[in-house]
Structure formats: C-alpha cells, structure tokens
C-alpha positions in Angstrom: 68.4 49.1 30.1 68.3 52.5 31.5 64.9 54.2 32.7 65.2 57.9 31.9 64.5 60.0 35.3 60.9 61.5 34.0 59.2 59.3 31.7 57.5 62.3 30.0 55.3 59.7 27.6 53.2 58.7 30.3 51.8 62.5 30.5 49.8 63.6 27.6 48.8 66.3 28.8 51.0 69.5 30.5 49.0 69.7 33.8 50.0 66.2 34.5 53.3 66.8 34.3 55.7 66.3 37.5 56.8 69.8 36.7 54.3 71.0 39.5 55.9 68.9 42.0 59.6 69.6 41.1 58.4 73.5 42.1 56.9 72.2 45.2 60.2 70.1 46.0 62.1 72.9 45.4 60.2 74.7 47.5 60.4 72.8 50.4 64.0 72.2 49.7 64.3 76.4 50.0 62.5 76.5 52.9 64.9 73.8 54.2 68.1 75.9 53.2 66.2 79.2 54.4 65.9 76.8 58.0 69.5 76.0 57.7 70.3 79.2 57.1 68.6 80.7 59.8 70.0 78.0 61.9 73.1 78.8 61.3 72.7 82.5 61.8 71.1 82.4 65.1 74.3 79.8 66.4 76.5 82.4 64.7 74.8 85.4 66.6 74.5 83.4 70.3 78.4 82.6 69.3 79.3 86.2 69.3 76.8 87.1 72.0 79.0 84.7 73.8 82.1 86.0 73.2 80.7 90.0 73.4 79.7 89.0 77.2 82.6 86.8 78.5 85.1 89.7 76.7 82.9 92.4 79.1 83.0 90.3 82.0 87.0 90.0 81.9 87.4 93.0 81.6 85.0 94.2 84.5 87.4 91.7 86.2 90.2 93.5 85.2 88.9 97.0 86.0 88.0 95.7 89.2 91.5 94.0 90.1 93.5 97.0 88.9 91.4 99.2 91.5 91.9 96.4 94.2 95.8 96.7 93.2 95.8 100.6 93.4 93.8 100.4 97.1 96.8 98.1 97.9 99.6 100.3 96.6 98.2 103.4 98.4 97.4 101.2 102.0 101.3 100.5 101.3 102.6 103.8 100.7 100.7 104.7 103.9 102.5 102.1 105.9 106.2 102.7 104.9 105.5 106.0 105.5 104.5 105.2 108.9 107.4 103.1 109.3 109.2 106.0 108.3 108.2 107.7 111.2 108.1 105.5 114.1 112.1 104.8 112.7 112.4 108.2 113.1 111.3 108.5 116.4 112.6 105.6 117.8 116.1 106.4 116.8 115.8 109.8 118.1 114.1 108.2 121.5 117.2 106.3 122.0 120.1 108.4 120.7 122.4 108.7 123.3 121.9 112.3 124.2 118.2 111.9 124.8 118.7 108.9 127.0 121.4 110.9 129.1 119.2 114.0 129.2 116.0 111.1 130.5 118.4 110.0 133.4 119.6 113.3 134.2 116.5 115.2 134.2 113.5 112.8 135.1 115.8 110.4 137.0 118.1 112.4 138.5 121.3 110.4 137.6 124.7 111.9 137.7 127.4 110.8 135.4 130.4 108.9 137.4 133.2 111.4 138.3 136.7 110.1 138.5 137.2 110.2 142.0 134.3 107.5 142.5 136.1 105.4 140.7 137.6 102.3 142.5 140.2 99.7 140.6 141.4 96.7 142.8 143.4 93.6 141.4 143.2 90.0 142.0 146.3 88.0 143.7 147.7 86.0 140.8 145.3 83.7 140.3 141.7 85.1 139.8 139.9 83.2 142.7 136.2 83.8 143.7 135.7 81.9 147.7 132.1 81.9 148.1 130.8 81.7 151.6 129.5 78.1 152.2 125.8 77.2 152.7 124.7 74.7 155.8 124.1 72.5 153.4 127.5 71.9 152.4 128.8 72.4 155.7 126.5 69.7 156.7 127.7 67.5 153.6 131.5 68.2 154.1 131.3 66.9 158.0 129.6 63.9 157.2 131.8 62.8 154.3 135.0 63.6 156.3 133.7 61.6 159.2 132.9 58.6 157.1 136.7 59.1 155.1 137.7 58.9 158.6 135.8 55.7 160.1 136.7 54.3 156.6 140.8 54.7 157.5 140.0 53.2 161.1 138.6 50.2 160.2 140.6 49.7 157.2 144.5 48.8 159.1 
C-alpha cells in the first residue's frame, strides 16, 4: 500500500520532527532561486551592457562617416569650382579674338589680304607627277632592258 510522505508516528517528540529540515531545505532551495535569480540578473544586465555599447559604437561610426562624407562634399565643391574656372579660362584663351590678337601682337602675323591670294586650276584630270628618285630611275632601266633582252631572245 501507500507510505504517507512523513511518517509522523515515528517522532514522539516535536524536536524530532523533519519540520527543522524542511526549513533548512527550503532554505537552501531560496538561496538557490536567490542564485538563479541573480544569475539571471547579471546575464540580463551584461545583455544590455552589450547592446548600450555596440548601439554607441555605431553610432560613433556613423558620426564619424557623415563627417568623412561632409569633408568629401566640400573637397568636391572645391573642385568643380576649379573646373569652373580653368573652363573659363581656357575658353577665353582660345576664343578666336584672343588667338588673332596672340598672332598679331606677340607674333607679328598679318591677316591674308586679297591681293595675296593665288587660285590656279588643274588640266582636266587632277594629276600630281612627282620627280622620280635614282632609285627608280635605276629600277625602270633595268626592267626595260631585261623586257627588251626578253623580246630578243624570244622570235
């Protein structure tokens, strides 16, 4: 059959009763929670302490980047207004005018009057007869005087 938990019939007297060691079990068993507990509450507070720094560090990060972002932007803004500039004074360096005032002033270039001005035309066909080198005066001569040995010995 069925032993009850605490056989309170083998304790006559109240001292011996395992009521003494129930309070020390539960004791211990709260010091165990209160471990737990604390456990528990430390993991929860490193947890936290984890996330407090790694939220700080992004956004040193950030604050960082953004001012690396805003150095760009203004190193940027210098430059195109640079290139502004040297556009500027390149396409004023070589505007016309300025490159007829160069040749007439530091050059001493004239503009072409009409009078210098020659026109001649070509026969009908546009022919250019350039004045032979020895070379091929020397290659022509030996090929006509090999065509002709060729027709003499060939009746």
């Amino acid at each position: 059959m069925a032993q009850p938990a605490y056989d309170l019939e083998l304790f006559e007297n109240r001292a011996q009763r395992p009521r003494a060691k129930v309070r020390a079990v539960r004791g211990r068993k709260k010091a165990s929670r209160l471990n737990l507990q604390t456990v528990k509450t430390v993991a929860m507070a490193v947890v936290m302490a984890a996330l407090v720094v790694g939220f700080l560090y992004s956004q040193a990060t950030i604050t960082e980047l953004t001012v690396d972002i805003q150095n760009v932007q203004s190193d940027l803004v210098n430059e195109q207004s640079t290139y502004n500039y040297l556009s500027g004074v390149l396409d004023s360096k070589t505007s016309l005018r300025n490159v007829e005032q160069i040749a007439a002033g530091e050059l001493g270039l004239v503009k072409v009057d009409r009078s210098q001005v020659t026109y001649f035309s070509l026969e009908s066909e546009s022919v250019i007869n350039r004045p032979e080198t020895a070379a091929q005066k020397i290659t022509e001569f030996l090929s006509t005087g090999l065509l002709s040995l060729m027709e003499y010995l060939n009746p």
